[in-house]
MISEVO-34201 format. One record per residue (C-alpha): residue number from 1; residue in one letter; x, y, z. Coordinates in nm, 3 decimals. Each point is the difference from the previous one (the first is absolute). Layout:
    n  res       px       py       pz
  NUM    A        X        Y        Z
...
REM end
This chain:
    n  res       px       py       pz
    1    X    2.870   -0.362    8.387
    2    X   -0.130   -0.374    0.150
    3    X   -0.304    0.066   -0.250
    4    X    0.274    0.031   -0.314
    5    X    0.198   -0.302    0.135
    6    X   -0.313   -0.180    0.055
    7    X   -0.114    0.022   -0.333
    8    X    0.277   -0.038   -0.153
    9    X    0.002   -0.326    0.193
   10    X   -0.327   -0.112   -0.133
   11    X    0.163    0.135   -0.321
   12    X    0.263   -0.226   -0.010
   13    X   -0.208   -0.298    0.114
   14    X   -0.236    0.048   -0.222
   15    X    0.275    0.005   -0.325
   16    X    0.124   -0.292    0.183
   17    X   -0.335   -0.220   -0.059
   18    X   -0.042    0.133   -0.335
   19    X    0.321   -0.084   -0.101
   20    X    0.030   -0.363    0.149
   21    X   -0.338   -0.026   -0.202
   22    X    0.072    0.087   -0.317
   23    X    0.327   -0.215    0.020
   24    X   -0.235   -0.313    0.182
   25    X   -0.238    0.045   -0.282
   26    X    0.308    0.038   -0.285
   27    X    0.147   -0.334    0.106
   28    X   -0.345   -0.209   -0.005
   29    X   -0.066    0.123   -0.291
   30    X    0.359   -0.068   -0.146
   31    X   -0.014   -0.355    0.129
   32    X   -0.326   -0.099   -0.123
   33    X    0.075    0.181   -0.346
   34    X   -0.181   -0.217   -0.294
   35    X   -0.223   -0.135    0.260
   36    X   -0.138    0.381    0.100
   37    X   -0.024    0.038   -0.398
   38    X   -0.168   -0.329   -0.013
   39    X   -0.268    0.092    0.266
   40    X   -0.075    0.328   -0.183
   41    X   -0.139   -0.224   -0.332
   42    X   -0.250   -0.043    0.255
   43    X   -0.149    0.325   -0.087
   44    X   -0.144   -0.039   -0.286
   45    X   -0.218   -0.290    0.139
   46    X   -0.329    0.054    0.215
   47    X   -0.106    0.236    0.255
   48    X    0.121   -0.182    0.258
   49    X    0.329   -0.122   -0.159
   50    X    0.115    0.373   -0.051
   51    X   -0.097    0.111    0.357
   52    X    0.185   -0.307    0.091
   53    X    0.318    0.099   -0.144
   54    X   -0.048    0.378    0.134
   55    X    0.058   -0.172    0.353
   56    X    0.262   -0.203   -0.098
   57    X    0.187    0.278   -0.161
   58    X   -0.033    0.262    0.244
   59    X    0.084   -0.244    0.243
   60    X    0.333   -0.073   -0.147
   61    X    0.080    0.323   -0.097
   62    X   -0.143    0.185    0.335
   63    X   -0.153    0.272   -0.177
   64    X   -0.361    0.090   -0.113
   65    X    0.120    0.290   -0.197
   66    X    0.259   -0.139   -0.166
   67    X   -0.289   -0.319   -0.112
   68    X   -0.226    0.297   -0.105
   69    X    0.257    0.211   -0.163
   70    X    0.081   -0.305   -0.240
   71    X   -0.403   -0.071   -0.070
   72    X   -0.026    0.334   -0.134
   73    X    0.389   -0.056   -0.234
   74    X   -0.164   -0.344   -0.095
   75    X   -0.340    0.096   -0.094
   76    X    0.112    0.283   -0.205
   77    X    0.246   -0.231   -0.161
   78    X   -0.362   -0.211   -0.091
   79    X    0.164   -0.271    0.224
   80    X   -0.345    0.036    0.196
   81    X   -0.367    0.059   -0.060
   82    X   -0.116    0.242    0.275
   83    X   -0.197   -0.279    0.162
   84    X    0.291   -0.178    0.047
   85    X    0.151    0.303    0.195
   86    X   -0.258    0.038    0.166
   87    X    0.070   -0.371    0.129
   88    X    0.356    0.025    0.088
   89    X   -0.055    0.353    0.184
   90    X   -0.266   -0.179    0.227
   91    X    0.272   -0.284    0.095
   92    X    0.268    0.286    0.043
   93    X   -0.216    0.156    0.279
   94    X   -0.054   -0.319    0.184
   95    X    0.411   -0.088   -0.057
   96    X    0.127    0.296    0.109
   97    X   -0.190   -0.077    0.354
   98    X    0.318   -0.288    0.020
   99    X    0.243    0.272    0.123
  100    X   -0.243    0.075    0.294
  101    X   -0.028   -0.346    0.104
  102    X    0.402   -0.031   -0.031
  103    X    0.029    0.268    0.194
  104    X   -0.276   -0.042    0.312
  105    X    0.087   -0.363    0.042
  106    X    0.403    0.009   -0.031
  107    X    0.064    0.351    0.076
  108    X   -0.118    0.057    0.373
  109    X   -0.043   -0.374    0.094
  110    X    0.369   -0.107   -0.059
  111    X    0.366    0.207    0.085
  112    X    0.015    0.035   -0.295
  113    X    0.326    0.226    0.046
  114    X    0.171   -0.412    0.084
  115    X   -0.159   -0.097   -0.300
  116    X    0.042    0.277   -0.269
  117    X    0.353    0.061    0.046
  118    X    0.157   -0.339   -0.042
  119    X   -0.262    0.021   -0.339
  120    X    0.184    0.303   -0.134
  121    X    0.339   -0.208    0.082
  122    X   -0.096   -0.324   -0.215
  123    X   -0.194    0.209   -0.268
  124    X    0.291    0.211   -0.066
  125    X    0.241   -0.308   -0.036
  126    X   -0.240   -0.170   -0.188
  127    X   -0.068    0.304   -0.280
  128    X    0.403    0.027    0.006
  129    X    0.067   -0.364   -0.132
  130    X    0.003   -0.126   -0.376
  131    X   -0.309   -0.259    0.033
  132    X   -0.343    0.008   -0.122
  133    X   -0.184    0.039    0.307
  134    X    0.152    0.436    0.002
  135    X   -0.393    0.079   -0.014
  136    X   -0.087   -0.203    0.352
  137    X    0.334    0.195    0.189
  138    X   -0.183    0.271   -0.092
  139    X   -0.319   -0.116    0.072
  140    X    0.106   -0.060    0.394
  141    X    0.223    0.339    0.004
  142    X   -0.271    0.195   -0.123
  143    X   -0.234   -0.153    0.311
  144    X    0.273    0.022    0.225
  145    X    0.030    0.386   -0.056
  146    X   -0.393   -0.004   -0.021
  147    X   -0.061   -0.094    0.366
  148    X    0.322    0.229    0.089
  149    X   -0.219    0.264   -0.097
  150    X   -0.277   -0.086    0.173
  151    X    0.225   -0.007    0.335
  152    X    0.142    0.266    0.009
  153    X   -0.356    0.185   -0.141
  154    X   -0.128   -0.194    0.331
  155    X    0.256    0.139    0.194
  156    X    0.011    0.324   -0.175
  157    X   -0.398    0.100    0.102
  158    X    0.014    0.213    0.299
  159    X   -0.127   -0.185    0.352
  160    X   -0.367    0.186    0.124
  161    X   -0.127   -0.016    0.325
  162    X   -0.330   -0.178   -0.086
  163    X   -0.176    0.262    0.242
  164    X    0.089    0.244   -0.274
  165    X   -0.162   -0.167   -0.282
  166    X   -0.391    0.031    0.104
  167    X   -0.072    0.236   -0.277
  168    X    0.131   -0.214   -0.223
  169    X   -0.183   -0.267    0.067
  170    X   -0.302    0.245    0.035
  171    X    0.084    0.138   -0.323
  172    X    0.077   -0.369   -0.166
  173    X   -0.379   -0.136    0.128
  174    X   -0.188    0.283   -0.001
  175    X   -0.237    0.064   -0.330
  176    X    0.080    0.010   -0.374
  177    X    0.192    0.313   -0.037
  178    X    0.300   -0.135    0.235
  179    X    0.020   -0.303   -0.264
  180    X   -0.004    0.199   -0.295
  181    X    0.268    0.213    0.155
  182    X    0.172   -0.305    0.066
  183    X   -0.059   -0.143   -0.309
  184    X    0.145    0.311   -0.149
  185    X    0.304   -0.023    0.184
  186    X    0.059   -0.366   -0.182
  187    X   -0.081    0.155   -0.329
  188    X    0.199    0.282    0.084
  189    X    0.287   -0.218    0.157
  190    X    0.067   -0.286   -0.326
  191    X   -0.036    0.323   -0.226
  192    X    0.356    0.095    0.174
  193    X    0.150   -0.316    0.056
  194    X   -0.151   -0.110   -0.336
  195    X   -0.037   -0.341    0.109
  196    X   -0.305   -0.164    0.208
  197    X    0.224   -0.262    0.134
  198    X    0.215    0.264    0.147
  199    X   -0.282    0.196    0.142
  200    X   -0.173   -0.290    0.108
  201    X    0.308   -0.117    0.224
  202    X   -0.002    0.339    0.153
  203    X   -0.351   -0.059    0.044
  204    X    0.073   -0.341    0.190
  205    X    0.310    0.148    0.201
  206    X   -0.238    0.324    0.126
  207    X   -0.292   -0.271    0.113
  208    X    0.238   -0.210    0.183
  209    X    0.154    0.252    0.157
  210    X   -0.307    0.133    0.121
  211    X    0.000    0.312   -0.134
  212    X   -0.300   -0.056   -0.208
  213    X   -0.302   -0.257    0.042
  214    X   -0.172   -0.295   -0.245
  215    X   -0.237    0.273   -0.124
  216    X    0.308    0.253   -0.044
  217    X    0.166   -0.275   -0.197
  218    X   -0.305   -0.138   -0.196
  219    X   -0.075    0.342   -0.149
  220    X    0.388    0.076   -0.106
  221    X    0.004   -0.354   -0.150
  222    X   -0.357    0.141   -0.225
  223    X    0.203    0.339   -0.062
  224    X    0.310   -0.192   -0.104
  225    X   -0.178   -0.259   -0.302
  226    X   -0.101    0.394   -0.108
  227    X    0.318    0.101   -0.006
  228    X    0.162   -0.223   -0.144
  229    X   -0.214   -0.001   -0.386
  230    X    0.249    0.329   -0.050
  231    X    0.265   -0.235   -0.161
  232    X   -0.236   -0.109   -0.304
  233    X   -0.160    0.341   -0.065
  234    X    0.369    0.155   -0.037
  235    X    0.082   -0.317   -0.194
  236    X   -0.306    0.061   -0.239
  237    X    0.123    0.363   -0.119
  238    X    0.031   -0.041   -0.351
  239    X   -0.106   -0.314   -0.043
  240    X   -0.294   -0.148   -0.252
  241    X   -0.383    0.039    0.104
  242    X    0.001   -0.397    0.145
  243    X    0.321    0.036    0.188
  244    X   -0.145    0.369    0.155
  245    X   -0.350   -0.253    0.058
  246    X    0.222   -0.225    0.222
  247    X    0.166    0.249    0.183
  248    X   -0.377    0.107    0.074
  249    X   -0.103   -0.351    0.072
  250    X    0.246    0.017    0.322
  251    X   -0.088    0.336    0.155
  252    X   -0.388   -0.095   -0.040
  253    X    0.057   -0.354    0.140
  254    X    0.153    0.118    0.313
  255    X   -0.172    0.365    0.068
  256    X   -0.306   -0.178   -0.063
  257    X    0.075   -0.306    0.207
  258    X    0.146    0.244    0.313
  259    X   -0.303    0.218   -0.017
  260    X   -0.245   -0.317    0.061
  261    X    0.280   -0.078    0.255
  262    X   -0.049    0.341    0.138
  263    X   -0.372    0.018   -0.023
  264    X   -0.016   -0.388    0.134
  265    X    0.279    0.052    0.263
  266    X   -0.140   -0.098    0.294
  267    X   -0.161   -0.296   -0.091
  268    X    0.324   -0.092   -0.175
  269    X    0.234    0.029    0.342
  270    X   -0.263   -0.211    0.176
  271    X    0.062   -0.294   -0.273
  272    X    0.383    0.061   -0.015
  273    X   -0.014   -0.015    0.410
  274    X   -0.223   -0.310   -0.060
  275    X    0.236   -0.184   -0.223
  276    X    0.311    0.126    0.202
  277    X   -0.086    0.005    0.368
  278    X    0.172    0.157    0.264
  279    X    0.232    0.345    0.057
  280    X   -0.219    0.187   -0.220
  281    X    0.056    0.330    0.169
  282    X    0.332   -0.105    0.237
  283    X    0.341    0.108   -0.139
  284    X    0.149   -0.323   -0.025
  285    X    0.142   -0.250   -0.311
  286    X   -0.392   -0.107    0.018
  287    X   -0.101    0.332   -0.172
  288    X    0.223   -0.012   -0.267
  289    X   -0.155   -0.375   -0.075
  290    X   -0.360    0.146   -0.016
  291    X    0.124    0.301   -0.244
  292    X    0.107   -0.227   -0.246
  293    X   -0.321   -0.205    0.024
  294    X   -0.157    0.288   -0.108
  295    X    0.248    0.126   -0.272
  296    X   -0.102   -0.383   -0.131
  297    X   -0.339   -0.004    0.086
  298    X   -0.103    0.357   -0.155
  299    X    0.189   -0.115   -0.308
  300    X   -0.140   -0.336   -0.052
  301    X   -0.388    0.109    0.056
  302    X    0.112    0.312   -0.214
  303    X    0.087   -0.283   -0.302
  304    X   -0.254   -0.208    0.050
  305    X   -0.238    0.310   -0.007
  306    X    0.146    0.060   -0.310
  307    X    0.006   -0.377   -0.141
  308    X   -0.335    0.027   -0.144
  309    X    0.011    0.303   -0.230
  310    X    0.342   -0.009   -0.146
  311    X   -0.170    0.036   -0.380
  312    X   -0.245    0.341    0.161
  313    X    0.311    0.129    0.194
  314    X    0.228   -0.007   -0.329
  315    X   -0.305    0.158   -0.179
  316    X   -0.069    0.240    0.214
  317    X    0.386    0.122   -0.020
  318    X   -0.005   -0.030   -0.340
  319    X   -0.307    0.264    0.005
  320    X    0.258    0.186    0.198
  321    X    0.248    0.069   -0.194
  322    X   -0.135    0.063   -0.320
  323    X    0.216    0.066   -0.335
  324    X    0.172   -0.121   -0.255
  325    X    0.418   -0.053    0.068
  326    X    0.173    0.339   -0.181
  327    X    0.128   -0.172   -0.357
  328    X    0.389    0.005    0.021
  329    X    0.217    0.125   -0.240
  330    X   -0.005   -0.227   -0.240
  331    X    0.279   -0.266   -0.056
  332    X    0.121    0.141    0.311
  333    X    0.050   -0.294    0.258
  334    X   -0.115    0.055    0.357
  335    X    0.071   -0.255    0.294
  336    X   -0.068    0.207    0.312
  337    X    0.097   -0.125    0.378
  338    X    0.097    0.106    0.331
  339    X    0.351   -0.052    0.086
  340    X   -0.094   -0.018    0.370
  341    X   -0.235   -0.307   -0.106
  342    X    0.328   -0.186   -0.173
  343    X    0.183    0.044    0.269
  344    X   -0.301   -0.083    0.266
  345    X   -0.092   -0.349   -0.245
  346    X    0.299   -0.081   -0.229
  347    X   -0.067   -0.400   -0.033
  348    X   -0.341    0.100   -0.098
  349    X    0.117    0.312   -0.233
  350    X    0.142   -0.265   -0.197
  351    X   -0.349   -0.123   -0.103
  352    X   -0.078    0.360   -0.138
  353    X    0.286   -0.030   -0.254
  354    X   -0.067   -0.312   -0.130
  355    X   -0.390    0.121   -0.145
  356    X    0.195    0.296   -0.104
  357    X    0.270   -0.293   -0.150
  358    X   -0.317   -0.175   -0.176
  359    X   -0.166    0.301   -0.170
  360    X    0.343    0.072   -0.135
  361    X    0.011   -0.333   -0.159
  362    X   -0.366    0.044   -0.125
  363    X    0.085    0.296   -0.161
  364    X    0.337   -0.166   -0.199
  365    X   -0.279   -0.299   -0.077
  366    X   -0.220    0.260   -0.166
  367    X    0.293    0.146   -0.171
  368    X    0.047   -0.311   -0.188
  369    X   -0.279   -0.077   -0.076
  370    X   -0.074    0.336   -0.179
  371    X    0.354   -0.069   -0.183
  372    X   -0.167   -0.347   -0.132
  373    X   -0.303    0.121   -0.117
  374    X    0.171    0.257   -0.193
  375    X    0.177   -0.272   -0.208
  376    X   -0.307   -0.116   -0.145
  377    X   -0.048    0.376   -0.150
  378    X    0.330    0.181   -0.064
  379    X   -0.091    0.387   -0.152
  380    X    0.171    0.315    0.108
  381    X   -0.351    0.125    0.182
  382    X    0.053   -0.316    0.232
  383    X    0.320    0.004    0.055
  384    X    0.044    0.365    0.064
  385    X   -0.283   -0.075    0.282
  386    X    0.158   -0.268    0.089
  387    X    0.304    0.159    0.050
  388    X   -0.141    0.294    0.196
  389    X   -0.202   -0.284    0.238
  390    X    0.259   -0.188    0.096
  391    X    0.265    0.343    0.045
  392    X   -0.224    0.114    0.263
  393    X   -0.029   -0.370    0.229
  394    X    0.370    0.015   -0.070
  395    X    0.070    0.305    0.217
  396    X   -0.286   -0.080    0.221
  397    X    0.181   -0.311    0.067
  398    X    0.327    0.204    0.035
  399    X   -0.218    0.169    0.290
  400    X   -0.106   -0.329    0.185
  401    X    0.337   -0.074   -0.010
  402    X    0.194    0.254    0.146
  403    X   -0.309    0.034    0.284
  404    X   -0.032   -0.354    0.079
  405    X    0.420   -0.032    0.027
  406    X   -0.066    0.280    0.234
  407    X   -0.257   -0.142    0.234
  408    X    0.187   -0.300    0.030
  409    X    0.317    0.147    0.073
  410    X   -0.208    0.139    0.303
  411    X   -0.100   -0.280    0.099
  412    X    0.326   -0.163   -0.001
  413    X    0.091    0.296    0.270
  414    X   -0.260   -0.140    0.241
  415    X    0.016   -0.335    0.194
  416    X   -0.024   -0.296   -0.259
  417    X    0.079   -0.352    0.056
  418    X    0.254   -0.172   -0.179
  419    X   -0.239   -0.149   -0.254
  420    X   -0.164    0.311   -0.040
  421    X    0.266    0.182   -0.132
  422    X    0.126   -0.274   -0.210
  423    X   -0.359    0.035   -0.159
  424    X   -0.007    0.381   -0.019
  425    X    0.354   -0.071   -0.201
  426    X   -0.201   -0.230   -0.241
  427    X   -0.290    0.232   -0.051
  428    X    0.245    0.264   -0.082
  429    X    0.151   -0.210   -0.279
  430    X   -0.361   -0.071   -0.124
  431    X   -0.052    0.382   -0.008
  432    X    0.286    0.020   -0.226
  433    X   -0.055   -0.283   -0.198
  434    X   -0.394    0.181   -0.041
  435    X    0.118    0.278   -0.146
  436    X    0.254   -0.115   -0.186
  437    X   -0.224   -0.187   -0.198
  438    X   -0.216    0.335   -0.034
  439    X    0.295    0.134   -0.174
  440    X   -0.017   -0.292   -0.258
  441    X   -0.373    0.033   -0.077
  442    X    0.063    0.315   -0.085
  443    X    0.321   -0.058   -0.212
  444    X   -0.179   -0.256   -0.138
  445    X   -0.324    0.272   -0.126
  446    X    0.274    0.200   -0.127
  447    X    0.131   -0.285   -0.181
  448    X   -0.340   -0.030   -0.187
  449    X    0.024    0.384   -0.075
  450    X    0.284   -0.082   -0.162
  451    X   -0.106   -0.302   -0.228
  452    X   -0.281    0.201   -0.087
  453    X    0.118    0.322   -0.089
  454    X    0.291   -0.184   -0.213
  455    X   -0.270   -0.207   -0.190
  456    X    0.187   -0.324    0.157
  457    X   -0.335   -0.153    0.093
  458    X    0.025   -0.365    0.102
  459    X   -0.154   -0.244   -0.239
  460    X   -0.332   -0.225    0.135
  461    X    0.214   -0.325   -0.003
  462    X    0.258    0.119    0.251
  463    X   -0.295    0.156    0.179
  464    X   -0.143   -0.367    0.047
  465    X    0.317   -0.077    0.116
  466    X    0.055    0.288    0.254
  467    X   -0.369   -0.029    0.141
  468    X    0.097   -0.368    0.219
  469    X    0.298    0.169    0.136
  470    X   -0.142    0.310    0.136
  471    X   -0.281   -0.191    0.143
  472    X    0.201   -0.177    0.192
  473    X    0.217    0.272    0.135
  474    X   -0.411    0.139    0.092
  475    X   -0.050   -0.309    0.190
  476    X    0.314    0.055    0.221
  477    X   -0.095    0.345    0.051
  478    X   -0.349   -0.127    0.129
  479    X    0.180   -0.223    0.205
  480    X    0.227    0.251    0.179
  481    X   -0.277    0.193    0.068
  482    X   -0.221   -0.183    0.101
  483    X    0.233   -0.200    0.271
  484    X    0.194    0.330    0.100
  485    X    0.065    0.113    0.335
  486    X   -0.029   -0.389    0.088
  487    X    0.269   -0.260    0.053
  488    X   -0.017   -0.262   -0.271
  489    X    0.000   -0.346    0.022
  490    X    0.248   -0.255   -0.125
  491    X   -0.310   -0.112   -0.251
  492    X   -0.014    0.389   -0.125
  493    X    0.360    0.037    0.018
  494    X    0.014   -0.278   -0.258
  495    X   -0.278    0.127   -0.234
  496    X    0.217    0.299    0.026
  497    X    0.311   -0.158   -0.192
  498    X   -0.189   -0.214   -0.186
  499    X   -0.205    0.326   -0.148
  500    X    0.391    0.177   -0.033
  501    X    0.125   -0.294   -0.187
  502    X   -0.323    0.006   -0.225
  503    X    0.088    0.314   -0.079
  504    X    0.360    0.028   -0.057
  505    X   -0.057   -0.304   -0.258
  506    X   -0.233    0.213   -0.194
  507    X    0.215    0.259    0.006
  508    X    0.296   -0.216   -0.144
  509    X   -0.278   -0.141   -0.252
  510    X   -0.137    0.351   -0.122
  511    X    0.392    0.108   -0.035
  512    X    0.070   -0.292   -0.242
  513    X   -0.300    0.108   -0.238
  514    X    0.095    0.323    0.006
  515    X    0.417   -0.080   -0.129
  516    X   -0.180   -0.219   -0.223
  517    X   -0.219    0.272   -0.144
  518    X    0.287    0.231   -0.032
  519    X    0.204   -0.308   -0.156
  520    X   -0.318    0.010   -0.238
  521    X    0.062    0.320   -0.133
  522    X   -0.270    0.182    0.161
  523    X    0.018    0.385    0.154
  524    X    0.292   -0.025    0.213
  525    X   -0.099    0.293    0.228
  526    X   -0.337   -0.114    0.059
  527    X    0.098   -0.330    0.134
  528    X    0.262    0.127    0.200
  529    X   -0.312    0.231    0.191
  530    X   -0.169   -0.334    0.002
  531    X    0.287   -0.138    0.149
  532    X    0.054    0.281    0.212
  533    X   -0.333   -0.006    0.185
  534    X    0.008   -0.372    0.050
  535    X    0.326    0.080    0.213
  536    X   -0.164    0.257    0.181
  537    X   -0.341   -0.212    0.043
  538    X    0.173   -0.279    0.155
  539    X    0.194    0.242    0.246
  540    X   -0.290    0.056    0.113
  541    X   -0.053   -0.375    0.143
  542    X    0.312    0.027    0.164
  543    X   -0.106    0.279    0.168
  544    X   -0.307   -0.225    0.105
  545    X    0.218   -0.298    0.115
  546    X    0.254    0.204    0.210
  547    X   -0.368    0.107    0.173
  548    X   -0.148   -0.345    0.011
  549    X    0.378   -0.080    0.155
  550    X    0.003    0.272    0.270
  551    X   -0.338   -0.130    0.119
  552    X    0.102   -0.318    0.008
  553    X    0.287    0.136    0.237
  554    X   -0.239    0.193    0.228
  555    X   -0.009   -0.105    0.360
REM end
């Protein structure tokens, strides 16, 4: 019976740490919203850059799995090259090292049961009240409730007579198979807890309560950064061949890296114990210093062992996983992610949407221009292509819609800041305001059908006429897309209205010559079509402007 209560002690500890954080790592990443999203453009730069922002990231957010979870959504999104994973995975090793320093130098140097308590007290008010700063109450709550945890795990861990723990120092010192046993346990250990941060704080608490030694420790940290690649291989189920590559790129990085570890351990305590002096096998707050030093330490030679071949290591991967991606149904639209990796990232989810945003409005930009070109050669063979083309982006647009709505509606459920929602709220209307103007593409085609299979064909002078005005409402498309998922500036906003006001004074122009033709005598029901699609033509700019006019809005 003390064995149940005991571990459900631990249990309950354990929750406790997890809990405080996820809600430590919520808040940070809530308060520094559009910065976080600002830091991850960083990706896309150099080697360094991306492992760089892999730190930062996992830093903030307090969770390797989570940073690797989201490599593997963005690059098979195509928001990364798989050298560029490779990058940000090497920075999320060496980041997710932060919690262990956190915890060895604040967690059994300081009472931190004084400290953590009146933390809860002012985080709590501070997420209750109406102000901007919500993210930072939650920030110190979450850390509050983190080092709560780790008392009462301290506390929890049963008191042994140090006479009683020979063999397992015997055992912890004694030959390789006692540190791959050990190093199973980690593995073993994060694969339950399904976080290395958590299992690396038990980790900590076990060494500094003596119940295991440095060596103990070191080979449970090896076993843990094994342990914890099982987040991006479940994440990669179903994915494309480069996302699956990625999700590869993380369990060869570390099982590689903690084999050398393994094979080089010795030499590798001796150099941690070198750089960290002192209490290397004493259960004291000392110990739990030197295991982080060597969480770091493995991490950082393990990148910089790494460094070199980033190009080979992709290639080799690549050799890997061989295959081409399974065609989808066609016209069907796919958009897969993890829900668990929205709710683990959701300032950085946003990102995701916004290239899914952009290929929507590539895809209305190509639907207009197909609609132009067909002016030039009206026939029923074109049209009835035409028609067919553009009926199929039209529901595939349909599709983005309703799925994109969706995953931002999710995200909306997680922890956002205040100008992170009003954004999502924008990106929504853009969504609509896409597809909408889907719908008038293809109205438009069917327009055409119409004219043509009438005979009301549109003579070559009010062609001439028509050809300025489309291109214009072209240009604004170009322009949206090109600047979307951006805030625009005052300068852009302006080009925006003056582009609008170009166009409805065309439109006002093109209606004139049209009465006037009618007025003339000419076929009434032709010019009313050529009427007709002016109207719908220049709807189409609105649409553009009330874009160009949420982006100017975006915070």
């Amino acid at each position: 019976m003390e064995i149940v209560s005991l571990l459900f002690r631990i249990g309950g500890s354990l929750g406790l740490f997890l809990y405080g954080m996820k809600v430590m790592g919520d808040g940070i990443q809530q308060g520094a919203g559009d910065r976080l999203q600002k830091t991850l453009s960083f990706m896309t730069g150099s080697r360094l850059s991306a492992i760089i922002t892999g730190f930062i990231v996992t830093a903030i957010i307090q969770s390797s799995s989570a940073t690797t979870v989201m490599v593997v959504s963005f690059v098979n999104a195509g928001l990364l090259t798989l050298t560029q994973a490779i990058g940000v995975i090497m920075g999320a090793n060496i980041g997710t090292t932060v919690t262990a320093w956190v915890v060895s130098l604040i967690g059994f140097t300081l009472n931190i049961s004084s400290l953590a308590l009146p933390a809860v007290g002012l985080g709590f008010i501070a997420r209750t009240m109406k102000w901007k700063h919500q993210g930072l109450g939650n920030a110190v709550m979450g850390f509050g409730l983190l080092f709560l945890g780790i008392d009462f795990l301290t506390r929890s861990m049963p008191n042994i007579n140090p006479e009683n723990l020979d063999f397992l120092r015997a055992l912890g010192s004694a030959g390789v198979l006692p540190i791959l046993a050990y190093a199973g346990v980690g593995l073993v250990m994060t694969v339950i807890v399904h976080s290395s941060s958590a299992s690396t704080a038990i980790t900590l608490t076990m060494a500094y309560k003596g119940i295991i030694d440095f060596y103990a420790a070191a080979a449970m940290i090896l076993g843990a950064n094994i342990g914890t690649t099982i987040d991006a291989m479940l994440a990669s189920i179903g994915t494309k061949t480069v996302a699956r590559r990625a999700a590869l790129v993380h369990v060869l990085f570390n099982v590689i890296g903690a084999l050398a570890a393994l094979v080089f351990f010795n030499p590798l305590v001796s150099l941690v114990k070198f750089i960290s002096p002192g209490g290397g096998d004493n259960a004291n707050a000392l110990v739990t210093t030197q295991i982080a030093m060597f969480h770091t330490t493995f991490n950082v030679l393990n990148t910089l062992l790494f460094f070199p071949f980033v190009k080979p290591f992709a290639a080799f991967v690549t050799f890997l996983v061989k295959g081409k991606d399974e065609t989808d149904e066609k016209n069907v639209y796919r958009f897969e992610y993890l829900s668990s990796s929205i709710r683990d990232t959701p300032e950085l989810s946003i990102l995701r949407s916004k290239s899914e945003i952009s290929d929507m409005a590539a895809l209305v930009f190509v639907m207009y221009q197909k609609l132009r070109a067909s002016l030039q050669n009206l026939n029923s063979e074109s049209t009835d292509a035409l028609v067919a083309d553009l009926r199929a982006k039209e529901e595939y647009a349909d599709q983005m819609r309703e799925v994109l709505t969706v995953y931002l509606m999710e995200c909306t459920r997680s922890l956002l800041n205040r100008s992170s929602r009003y954004n999502v709220a924008l990106l929504l209307r853009i969504i609509a305001d896409l597809e909408d103007m889907t719908d008038d593409c293809f109205s438009v085609s069917l327009l055409l059908e119409r004219s043509v299979r009438k005979n009301q064909i549109f003579k070559r002078k009010e062609m001439a006429a028509l050809d300025p005005y489309m291109g214009l409402v072209e240009e604004f498309l170009s322009f949206v897309k090109e600047h979307l998922g951006g805030k625009l500036t005052k300068e852009e906003g302006l080009y925006a209205k003056e582009i609008e006001d170009k166009i409805d004074a065309l439109r006002n122009k093109l209606r004139k010559l049209g009465r006037k033709r009618i007025e003339a005598g000419v076929d009434v029901k032709t010019e009313l079509l050529f009427i007709d699609l002016v109207r719908r033509v220049e709807k189409l700019g609105d649409y553009c402007y009330s874009i160009a006019h949420s982006m100017m809005r975006m915070k």
